[in-house]
ZADO-1210 file (C-alpha; in nm, 4 decimals, padded with zeros to 6 digits):
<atoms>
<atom x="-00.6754" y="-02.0294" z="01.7265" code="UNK" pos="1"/>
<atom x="-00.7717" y="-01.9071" z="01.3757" code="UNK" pos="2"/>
<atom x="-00.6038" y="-01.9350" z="01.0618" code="UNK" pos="3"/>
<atom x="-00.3835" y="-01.6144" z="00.9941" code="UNK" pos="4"/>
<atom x="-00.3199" y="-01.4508" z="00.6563" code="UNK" pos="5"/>
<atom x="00.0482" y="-01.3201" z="00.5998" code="UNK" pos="6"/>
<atom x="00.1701" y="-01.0683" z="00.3956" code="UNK" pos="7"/>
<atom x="00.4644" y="-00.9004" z="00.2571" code="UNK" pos="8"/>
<atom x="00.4367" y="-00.5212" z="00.1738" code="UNK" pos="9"/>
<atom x="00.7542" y="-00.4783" z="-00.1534" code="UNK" pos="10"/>
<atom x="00.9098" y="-00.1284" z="-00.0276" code="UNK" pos="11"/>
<atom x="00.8925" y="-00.0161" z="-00.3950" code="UNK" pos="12"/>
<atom x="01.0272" y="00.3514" z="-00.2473" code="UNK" pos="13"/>
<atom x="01.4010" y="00.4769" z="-00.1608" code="UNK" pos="14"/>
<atom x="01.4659" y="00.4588" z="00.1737" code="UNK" pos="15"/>
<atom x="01.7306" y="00.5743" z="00.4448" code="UNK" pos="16"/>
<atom x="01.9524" y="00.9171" z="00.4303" code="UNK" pos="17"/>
<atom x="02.1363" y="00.7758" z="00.1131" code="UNK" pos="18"/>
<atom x="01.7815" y="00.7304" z="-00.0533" code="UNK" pos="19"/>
<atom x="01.8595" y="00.3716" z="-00.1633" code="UNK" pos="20"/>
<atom x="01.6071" y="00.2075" z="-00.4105" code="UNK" pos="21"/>
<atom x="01.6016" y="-00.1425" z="-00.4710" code="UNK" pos="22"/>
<atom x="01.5578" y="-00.1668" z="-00.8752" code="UNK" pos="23"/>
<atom x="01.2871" y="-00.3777" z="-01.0435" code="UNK" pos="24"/>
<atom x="01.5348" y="-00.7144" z="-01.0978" code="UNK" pos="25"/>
<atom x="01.5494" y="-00.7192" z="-00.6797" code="UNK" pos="26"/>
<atom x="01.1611" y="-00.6526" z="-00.6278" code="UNK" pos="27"/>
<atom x="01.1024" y="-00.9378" z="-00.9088" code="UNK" pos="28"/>
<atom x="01.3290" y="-01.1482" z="-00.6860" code="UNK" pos="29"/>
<atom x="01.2040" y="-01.0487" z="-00.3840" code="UNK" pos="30"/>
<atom x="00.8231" y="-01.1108" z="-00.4935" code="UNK" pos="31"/>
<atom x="00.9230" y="-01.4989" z="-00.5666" code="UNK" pos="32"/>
<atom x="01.1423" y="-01.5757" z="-00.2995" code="UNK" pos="33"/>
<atom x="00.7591" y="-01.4481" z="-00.1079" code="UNK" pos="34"/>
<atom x="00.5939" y="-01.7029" z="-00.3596" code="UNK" pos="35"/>
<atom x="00.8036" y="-01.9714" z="-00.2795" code="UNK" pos="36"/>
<atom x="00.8111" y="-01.9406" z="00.0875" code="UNK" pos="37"/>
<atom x="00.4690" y="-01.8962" z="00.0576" code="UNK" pos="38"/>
<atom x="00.3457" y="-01.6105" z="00.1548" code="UNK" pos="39"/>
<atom x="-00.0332" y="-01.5486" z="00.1262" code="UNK" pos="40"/>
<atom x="-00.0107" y="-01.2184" z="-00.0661" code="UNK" pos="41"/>
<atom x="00.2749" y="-00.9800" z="-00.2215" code="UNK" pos="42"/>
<atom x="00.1422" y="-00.6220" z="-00.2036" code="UNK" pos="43"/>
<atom x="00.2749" y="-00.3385" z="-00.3649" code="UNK" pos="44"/>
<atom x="00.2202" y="00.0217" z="-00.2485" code="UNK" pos="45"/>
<atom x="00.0987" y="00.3264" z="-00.3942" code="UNK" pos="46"/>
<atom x="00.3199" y="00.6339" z="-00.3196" code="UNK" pos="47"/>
<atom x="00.4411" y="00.8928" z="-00.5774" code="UNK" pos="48"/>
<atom x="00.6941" y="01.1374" z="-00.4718" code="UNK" pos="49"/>
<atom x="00.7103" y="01.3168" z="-00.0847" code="UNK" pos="50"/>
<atom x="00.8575" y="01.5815" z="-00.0652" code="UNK" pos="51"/>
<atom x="00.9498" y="01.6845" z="00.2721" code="UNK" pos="52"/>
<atom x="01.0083" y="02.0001" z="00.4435" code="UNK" pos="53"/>
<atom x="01.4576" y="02.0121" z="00.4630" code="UNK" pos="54"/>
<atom x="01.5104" y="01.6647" z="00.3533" code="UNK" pos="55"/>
<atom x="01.5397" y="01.4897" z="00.0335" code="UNK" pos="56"/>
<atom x="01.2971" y="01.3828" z="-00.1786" code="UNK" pos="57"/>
<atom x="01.1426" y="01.0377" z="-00.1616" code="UNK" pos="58"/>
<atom x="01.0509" y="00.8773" z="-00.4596" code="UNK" pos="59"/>
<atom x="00.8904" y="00.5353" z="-00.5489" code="UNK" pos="60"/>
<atom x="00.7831" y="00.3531" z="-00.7945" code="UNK" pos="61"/>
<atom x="00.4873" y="00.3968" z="-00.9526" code="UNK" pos="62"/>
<atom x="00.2080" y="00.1590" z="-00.7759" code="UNK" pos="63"/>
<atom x="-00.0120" y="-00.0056" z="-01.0048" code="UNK" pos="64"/>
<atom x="00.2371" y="-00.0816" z="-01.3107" code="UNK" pos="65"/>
<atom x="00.4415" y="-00.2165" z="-01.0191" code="UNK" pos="66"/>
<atom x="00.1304" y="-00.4288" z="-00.8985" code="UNK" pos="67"/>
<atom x="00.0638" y="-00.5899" z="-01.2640" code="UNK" pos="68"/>
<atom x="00.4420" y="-00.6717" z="-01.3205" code="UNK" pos="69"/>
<atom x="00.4551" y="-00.8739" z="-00.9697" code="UNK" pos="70"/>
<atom x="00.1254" y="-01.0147" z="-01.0774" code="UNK" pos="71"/>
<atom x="00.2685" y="-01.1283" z="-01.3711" code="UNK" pos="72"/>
<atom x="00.5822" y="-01.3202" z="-01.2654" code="UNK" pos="73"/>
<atom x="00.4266" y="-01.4646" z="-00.9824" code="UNK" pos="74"/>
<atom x="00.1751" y="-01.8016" z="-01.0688" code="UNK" pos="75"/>
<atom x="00.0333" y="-01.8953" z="-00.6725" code="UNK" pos="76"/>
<atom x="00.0739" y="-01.5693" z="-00.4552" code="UNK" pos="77"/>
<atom x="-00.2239" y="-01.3336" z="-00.4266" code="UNK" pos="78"/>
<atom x="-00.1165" y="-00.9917" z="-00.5537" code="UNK" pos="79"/>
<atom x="-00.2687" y="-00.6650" z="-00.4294" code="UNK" pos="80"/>
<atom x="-00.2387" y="-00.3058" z="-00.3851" code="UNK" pos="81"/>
<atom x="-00.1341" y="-00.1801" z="-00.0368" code="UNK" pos="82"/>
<atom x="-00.3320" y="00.0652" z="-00.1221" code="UNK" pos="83"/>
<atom x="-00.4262" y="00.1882" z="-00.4107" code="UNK" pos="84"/>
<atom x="-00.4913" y="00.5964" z="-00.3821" code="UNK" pos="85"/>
<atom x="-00.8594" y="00.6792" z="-00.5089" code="UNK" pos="86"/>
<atom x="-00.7273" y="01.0730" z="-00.5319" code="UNK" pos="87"/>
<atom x="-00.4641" y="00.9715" z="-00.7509" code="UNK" pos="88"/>
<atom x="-00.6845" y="00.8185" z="-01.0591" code="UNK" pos="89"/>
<atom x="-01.0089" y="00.8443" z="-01.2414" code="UNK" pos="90"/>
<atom x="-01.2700" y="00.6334" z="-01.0293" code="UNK" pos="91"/>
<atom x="-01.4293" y="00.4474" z="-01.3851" code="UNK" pos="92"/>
<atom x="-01.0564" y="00.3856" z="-01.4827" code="UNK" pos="93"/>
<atom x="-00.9146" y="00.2785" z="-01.1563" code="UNK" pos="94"/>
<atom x="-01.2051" y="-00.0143" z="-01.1439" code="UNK" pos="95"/>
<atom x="-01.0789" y="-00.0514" z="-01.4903" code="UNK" pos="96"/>
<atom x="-00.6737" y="-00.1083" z="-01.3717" code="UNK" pos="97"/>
<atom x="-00.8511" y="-00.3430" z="-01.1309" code="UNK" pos="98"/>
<atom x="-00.9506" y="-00.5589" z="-01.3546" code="UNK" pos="99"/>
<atom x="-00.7352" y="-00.5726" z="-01.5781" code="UNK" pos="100"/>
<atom x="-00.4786" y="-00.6626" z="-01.3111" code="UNK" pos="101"/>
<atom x="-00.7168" y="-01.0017" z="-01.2253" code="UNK" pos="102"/>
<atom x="-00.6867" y="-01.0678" z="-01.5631" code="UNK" pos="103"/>
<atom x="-00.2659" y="-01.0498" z="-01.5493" code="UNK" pos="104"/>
<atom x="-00.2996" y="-01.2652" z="-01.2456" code="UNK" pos="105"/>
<atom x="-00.5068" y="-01.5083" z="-01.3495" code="UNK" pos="106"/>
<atom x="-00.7583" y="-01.4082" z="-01.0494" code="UNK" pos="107"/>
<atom x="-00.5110" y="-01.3439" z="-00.8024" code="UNK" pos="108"/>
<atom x="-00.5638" y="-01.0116" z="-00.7367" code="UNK" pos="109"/>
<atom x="-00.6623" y="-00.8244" z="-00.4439" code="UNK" pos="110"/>
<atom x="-00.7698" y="-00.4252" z="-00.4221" code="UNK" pos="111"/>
<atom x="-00.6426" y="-00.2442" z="-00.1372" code="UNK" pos="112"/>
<atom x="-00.8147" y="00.0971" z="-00.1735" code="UNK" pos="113"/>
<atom x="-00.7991" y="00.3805" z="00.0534" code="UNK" pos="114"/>
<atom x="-00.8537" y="00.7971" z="-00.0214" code="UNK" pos="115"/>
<atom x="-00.4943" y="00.8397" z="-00.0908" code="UNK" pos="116"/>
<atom x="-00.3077" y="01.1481" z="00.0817" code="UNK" pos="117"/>
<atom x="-00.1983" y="01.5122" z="-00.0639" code="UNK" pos="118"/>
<atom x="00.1420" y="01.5063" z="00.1493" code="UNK" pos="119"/>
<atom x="00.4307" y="01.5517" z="00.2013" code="UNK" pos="120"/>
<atom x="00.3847" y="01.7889" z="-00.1080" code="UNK" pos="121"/>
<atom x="00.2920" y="01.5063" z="-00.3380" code="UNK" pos="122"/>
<atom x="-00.0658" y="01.6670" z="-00.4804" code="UNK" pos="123"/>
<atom x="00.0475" y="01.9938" z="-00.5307" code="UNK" pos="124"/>
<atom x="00.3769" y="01.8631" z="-00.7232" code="UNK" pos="125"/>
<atom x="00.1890" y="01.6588" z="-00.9589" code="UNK" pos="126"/>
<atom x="-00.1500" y="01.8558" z="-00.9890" code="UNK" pos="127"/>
<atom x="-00.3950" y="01.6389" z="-00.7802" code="UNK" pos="128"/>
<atom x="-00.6434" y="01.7592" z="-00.5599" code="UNK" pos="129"/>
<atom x="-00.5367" y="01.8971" z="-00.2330" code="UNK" pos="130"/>
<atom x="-00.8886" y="01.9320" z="-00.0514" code="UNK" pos="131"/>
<atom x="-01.2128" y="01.7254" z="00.0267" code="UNK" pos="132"/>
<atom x="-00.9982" y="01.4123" z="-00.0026" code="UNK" pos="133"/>
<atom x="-01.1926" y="01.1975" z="00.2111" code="UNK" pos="134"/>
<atom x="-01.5588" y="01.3201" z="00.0451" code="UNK" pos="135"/>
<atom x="-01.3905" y="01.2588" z="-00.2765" code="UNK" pos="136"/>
<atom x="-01.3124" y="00.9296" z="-00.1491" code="UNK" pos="137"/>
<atom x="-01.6598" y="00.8365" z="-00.0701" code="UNK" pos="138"/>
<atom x="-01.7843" y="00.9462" z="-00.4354" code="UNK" pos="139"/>
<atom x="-01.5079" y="00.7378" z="-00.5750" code="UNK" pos="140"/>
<atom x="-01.6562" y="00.4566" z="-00.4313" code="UNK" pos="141"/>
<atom x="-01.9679" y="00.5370" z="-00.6060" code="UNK" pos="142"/>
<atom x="-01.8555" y="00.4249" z="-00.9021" code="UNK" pos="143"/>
<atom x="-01.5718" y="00.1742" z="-00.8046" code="UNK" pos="144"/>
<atom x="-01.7919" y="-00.0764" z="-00.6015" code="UNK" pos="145"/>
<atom x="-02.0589" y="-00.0669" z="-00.8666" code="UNK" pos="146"/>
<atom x="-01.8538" y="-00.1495" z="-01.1814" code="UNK" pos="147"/>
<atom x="-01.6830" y="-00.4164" z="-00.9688" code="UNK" pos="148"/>
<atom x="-01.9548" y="-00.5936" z="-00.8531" code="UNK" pos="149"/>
<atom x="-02.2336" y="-00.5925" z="-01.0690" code="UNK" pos="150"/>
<atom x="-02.0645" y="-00.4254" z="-01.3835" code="UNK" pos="151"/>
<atom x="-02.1860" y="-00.0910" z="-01.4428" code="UNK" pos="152"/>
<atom x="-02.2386" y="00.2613" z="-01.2688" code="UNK" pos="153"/>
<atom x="-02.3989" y="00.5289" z="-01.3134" code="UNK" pos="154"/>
<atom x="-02.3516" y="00.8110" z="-01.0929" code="UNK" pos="155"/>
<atom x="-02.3142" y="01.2023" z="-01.0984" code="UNK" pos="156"/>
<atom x="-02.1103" y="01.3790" z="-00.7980" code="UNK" pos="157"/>
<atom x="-01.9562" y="01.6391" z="-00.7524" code="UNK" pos="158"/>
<atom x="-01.5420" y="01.5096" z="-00.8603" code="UNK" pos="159"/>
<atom x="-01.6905" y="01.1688" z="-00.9629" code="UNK" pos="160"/>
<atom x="-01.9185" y="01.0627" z="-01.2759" code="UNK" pos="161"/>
<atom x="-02.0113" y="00.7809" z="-01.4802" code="UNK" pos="162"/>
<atom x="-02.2628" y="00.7666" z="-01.6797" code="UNK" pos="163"/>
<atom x="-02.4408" y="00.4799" z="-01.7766" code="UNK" pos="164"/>
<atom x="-02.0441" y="00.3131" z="-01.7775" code="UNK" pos="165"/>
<atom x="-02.0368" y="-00.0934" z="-01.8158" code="UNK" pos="166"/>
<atom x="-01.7328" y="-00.2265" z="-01.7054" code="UNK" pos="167"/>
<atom x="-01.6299" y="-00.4152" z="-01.9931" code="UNK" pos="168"/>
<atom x="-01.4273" y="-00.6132" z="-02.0560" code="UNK" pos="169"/>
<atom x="-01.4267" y="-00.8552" z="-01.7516" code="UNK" pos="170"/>
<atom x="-01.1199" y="-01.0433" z="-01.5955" code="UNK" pos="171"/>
<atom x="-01.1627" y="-01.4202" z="-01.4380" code="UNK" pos="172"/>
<atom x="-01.4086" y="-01.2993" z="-01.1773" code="UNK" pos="173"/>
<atom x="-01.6683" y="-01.1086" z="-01.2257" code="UNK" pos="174"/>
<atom x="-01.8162" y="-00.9134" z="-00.9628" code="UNK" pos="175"/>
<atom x="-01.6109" y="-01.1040" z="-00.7009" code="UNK" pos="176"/>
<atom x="-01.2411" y="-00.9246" z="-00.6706" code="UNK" pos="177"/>
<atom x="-01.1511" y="-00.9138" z="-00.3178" code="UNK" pos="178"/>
<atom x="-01.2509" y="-00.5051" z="-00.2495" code="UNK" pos="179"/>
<atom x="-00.9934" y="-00.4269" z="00.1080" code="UNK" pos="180"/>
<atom x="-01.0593" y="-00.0383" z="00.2392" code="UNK" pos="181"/>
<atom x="-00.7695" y="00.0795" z="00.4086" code="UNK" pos="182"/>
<atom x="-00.9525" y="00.3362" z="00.6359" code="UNK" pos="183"/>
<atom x="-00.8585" y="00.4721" z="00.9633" code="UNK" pos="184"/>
<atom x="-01.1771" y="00.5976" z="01.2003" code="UNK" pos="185"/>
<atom x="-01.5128" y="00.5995" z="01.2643" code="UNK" pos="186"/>
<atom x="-01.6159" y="00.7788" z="00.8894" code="UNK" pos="187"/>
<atom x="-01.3769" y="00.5042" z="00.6881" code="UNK" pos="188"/>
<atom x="-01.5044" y="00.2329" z="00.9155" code="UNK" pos="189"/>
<atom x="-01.8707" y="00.2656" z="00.8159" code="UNK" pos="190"/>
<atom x="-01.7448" y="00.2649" z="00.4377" code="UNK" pos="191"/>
<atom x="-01.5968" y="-00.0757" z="00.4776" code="UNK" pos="192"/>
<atom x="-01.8787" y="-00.1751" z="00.6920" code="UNK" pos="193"/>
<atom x="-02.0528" y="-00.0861" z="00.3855" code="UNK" pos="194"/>
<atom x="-01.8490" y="-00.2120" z="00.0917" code="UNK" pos="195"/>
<atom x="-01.5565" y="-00.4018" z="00.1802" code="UNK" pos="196"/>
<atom x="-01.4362" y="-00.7803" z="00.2333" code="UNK" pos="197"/>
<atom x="-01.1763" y="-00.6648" z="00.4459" code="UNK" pos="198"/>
<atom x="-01.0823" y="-00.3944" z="00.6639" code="UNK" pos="199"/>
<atom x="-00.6988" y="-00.2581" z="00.6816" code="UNK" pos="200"/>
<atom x="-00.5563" y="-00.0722" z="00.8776" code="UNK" pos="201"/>
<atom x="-00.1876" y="00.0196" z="00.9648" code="UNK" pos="202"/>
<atom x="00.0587" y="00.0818" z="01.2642" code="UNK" pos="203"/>
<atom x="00.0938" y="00.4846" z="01.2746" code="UNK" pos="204"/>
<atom x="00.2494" y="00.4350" z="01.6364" code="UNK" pos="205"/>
<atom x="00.3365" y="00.1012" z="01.7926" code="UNK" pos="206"/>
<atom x="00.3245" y="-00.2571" z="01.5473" code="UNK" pos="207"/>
<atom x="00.0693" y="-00.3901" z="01.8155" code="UNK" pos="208"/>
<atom x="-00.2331" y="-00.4332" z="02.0032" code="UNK" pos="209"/>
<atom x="-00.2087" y="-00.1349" z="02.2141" code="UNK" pos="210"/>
<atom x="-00.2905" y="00.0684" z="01.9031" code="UNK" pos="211"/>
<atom x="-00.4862" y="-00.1951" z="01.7030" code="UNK" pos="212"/>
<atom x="-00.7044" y="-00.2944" z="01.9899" code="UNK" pos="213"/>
<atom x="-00.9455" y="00.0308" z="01.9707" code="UNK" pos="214"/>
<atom x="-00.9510" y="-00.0264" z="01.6210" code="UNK" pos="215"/>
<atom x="-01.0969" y="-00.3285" z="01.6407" code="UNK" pos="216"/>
<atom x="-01.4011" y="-00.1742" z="01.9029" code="UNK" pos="217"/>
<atom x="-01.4909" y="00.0812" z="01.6762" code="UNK" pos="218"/>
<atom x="-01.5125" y="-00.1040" z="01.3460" code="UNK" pos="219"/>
<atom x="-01.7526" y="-00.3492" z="01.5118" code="UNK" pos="220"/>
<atom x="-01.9738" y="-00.0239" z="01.6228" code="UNK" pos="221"/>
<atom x="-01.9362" y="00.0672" z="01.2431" code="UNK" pos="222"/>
<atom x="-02.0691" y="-00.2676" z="01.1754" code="UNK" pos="223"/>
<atom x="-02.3566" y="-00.2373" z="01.4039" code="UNK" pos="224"/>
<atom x="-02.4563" y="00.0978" z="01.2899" code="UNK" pos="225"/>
<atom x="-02.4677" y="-00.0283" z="00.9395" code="UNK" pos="226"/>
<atom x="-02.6258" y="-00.3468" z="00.9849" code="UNK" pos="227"/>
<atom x="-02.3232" y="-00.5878" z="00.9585" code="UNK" pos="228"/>
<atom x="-02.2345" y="-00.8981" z="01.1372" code="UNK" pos="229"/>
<atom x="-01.8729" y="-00.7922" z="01.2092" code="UNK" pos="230"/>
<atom x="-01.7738" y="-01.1448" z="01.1640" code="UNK" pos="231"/>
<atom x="-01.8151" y="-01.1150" z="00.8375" code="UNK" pos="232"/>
<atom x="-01.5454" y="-00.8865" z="00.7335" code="UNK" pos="233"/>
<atom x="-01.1822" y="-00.9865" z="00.6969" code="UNK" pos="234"/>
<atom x="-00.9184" y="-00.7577" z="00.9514" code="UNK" pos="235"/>
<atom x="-00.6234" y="-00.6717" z="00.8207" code="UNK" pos="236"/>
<atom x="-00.3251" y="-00.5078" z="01.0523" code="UNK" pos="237"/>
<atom x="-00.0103" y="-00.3680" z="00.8525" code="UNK" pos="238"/>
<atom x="00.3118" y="-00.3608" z="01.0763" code="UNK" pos="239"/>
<atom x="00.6376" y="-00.2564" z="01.0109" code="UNK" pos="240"/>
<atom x="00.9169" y="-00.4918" z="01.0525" code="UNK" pos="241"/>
<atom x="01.3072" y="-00.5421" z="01.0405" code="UNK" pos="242"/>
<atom x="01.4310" y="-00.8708" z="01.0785" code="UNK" pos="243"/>
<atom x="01.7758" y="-00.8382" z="01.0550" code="UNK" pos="244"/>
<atom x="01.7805" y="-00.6308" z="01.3548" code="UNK" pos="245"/>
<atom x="01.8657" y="-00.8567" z="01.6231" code="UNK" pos="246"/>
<atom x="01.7499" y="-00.6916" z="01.8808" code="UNK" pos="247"/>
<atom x="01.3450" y="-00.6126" z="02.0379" code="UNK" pos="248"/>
<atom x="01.2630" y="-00.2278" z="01.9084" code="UNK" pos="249"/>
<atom x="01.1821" y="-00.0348" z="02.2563" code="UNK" pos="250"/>
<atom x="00.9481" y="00.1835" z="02.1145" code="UNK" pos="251"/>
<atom x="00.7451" y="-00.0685" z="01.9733" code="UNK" pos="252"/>
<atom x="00.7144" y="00.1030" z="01.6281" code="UNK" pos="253"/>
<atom x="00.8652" y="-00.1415" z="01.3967" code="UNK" pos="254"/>
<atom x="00.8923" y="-00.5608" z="01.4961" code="UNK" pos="255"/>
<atom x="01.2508" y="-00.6930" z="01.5573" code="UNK" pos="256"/>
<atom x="01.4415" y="-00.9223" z="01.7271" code="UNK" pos="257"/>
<atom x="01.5269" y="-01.3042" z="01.7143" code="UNK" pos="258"/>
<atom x="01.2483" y="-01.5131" z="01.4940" code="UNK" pos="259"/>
<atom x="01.0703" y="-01.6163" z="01.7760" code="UNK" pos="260"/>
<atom x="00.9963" y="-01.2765" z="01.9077" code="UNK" pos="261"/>
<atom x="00.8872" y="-01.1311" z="01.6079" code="UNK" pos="262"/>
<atom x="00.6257" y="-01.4562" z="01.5424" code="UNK" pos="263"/>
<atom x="00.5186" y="-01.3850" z="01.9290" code="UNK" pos="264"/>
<atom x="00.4245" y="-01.0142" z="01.8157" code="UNK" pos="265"/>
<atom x="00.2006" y="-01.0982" z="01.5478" code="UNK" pos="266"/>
<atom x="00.0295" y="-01.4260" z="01.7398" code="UNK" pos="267"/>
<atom x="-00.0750" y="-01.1253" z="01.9295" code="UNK" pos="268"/>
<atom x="-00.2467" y="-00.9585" z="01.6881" code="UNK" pos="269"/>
<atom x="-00.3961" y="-01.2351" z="01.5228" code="UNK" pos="270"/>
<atom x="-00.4994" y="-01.3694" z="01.8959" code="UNK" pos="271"/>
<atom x="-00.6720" y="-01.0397" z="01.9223" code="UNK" pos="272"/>
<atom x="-00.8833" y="-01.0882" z="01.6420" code="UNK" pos="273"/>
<atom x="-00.6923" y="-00.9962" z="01.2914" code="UNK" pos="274"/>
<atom x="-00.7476" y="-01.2427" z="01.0249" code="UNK" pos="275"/>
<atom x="-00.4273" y="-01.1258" z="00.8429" code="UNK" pos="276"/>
<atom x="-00.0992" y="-00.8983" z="00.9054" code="UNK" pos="277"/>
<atom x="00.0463" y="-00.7323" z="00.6404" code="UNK" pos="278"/>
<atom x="00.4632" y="-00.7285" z="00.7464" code="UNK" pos="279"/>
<atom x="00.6284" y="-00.3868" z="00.5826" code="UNK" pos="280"/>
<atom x="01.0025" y="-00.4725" z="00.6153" code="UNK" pos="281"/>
<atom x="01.3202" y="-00.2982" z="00.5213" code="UNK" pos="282"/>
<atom x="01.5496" y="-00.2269" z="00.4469" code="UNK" pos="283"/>
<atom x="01.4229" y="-00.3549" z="00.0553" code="UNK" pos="284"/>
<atom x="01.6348" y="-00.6327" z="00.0165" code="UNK" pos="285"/>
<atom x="01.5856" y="-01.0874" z="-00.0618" code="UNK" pos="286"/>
<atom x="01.8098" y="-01.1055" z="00.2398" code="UNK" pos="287"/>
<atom x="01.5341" y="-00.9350" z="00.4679" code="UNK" pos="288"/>
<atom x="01.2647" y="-01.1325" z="00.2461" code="UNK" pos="289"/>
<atom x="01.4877" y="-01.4797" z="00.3913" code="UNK" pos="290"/>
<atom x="01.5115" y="-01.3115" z="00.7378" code="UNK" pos="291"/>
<atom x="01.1378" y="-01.3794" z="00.7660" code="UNK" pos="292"/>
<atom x="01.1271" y="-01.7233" z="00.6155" code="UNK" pos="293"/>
<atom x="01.1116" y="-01.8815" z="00.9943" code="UNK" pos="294"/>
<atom x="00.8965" y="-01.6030" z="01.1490" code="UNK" pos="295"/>
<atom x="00.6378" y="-01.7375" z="00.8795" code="UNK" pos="296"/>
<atom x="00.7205" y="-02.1190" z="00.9551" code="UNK" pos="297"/>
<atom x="00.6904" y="-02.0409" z="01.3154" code="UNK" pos="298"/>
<atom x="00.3298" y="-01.8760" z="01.2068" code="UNK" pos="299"/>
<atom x="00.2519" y="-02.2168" z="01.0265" code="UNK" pos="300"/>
<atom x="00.3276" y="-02.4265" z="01.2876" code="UNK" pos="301"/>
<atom x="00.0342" y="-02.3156" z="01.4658" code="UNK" pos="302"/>
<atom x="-00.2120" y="-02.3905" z="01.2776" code="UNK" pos="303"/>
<atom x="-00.1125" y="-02.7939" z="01.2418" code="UNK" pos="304"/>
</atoms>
């Protein structure tokens, strides 16, 4: 039985028909209630604005100022980015936001990067890119892994360049901020079987192993076609969860139920072979933050 990671996605977005939004004075509050429980990691995400087809808009908050105010209320919880969109930023500059937030956190931080997304309508509304998102993805990373690990890049794509760019200055850890890819398939796979300490991915379907088994097959064939001994990269499953539902979701999408039942979900993705779970629960509230105090003092039971 290995040691499990846990943890807690802030839903920094409205949510439900009446678009509720939980303002920053609940997030702060939510964020150390996670400290103090203790949580292995707060993460905030990285959405804009979707806008979909006969519905209302959906707006959040904006990712990585959200990340370095967490980061800088918090003192023991790992902070990261869940993930951080490569098409929404500057490649140089978004290694740049990286370190600076180490620096807020004292070198707490963690970078979940991923190529972003152009919907629901989010792109086009703001002016991003709306095409190639995935190659421009892999260019990003041209430049991103570089200036993060040994301090400077110096590449020319096609949507990416730096040019002979140092990455100055340099937060508590040089070269050594925890790089997660949150990639789905065989393509993203090989990337973090390239570059990355761990590998994310999320529930699109059903919160368990059903759909995170096959995952798991074809990021060790990623592994072997690159070279990698897969047990040397960190697997990371994001679920979604409501604890304050009492009773077991039939579908399987989201985790719910009695403590108990929600702790027996994830044992079976960590018993499968995840080193951490990322829980995504709403509605965005410190009651649903308590709901999951004893589904994480169940988790720590285990492990004596």
């Amino acid at each position: 039985m290995g040691t499990l990671e846990v943890g807690i996605v802030l839903n920094t977005g409205q949510w439900g028909p009446e678009r509720t939004l939980a303002r920053w004075t609940e997030l702060r509050e939510m964020a150390l209630r996670a400290e103090a429980l203790g949580f292995d990691t707060v993460w905030t995400p990285d959405e804009l604005l979707w806008l979909p087809k006969e519905k209302a808009p959906l707006g959040f908050w904006e990712g990585v100022a959200m990340a370095g105010a967490v980061a800088a209320v918090t003192s023991r919880i790992k902070v990261g980015t869940w993930v951080m969109s490569a098409l929404h930023r500057n490649a140089g500059i978004t290694a740049k936001a990286v370190e600076t937030l180490d620096e807020i956190s004292g070198g707490r931080f963690v970078l979940g990067l991923g190529a972003g997304h152009a919907e629901p309508g989010q792109a086009h509304a703001f002016g991003l890119p709306e095409d190639r998102i995935f190659a421009r993805f892999e260019e990003a990373l041209e430049v991103i892994v570089p200036l993060l690990r040994r301090g400077r890049a110096d590449f020319e794509g096609t949507w990416h360049t730096a040019r002979d760019l140092a990455q100055n200055p340099q937060g508590p850890r040089p070269g050594k901020i925890p790089i997660m890819l949150g990639v789905l398939g065989p393509r993203g796979q090989r990337l973090a079987a390239r570059y990355a300490d761990i590998w994310s991915c999320y529930a699109e379907e059903k919160s368990n192993m059903t759909e995170f088994g096959p995952r798991l097959a074809t990021l060790e064939a990623a592994c072997a076609e690159v070279g990698r001994d897969p047990a040397t990269i960190g697997r990371s499953a994001g679920v979604w969860v409501k604890p304050l539902e009492p009773q077991l979701d039939p579908t399987g999408e989201q985790l719910s139920g009695p403590p108990e039942q929600i702790a027996d979900a994830i044992r079976a993705i960590r018993d499968g072979g995840f080193t951490q779970v990322e829980l995504a629960p709403t509605p965005a509230t410190v009651a649903v933050v308590e709901a999951l105090a004893p589904v994480l003092e169940l988790l720590r039971a285990d492990e004596g």
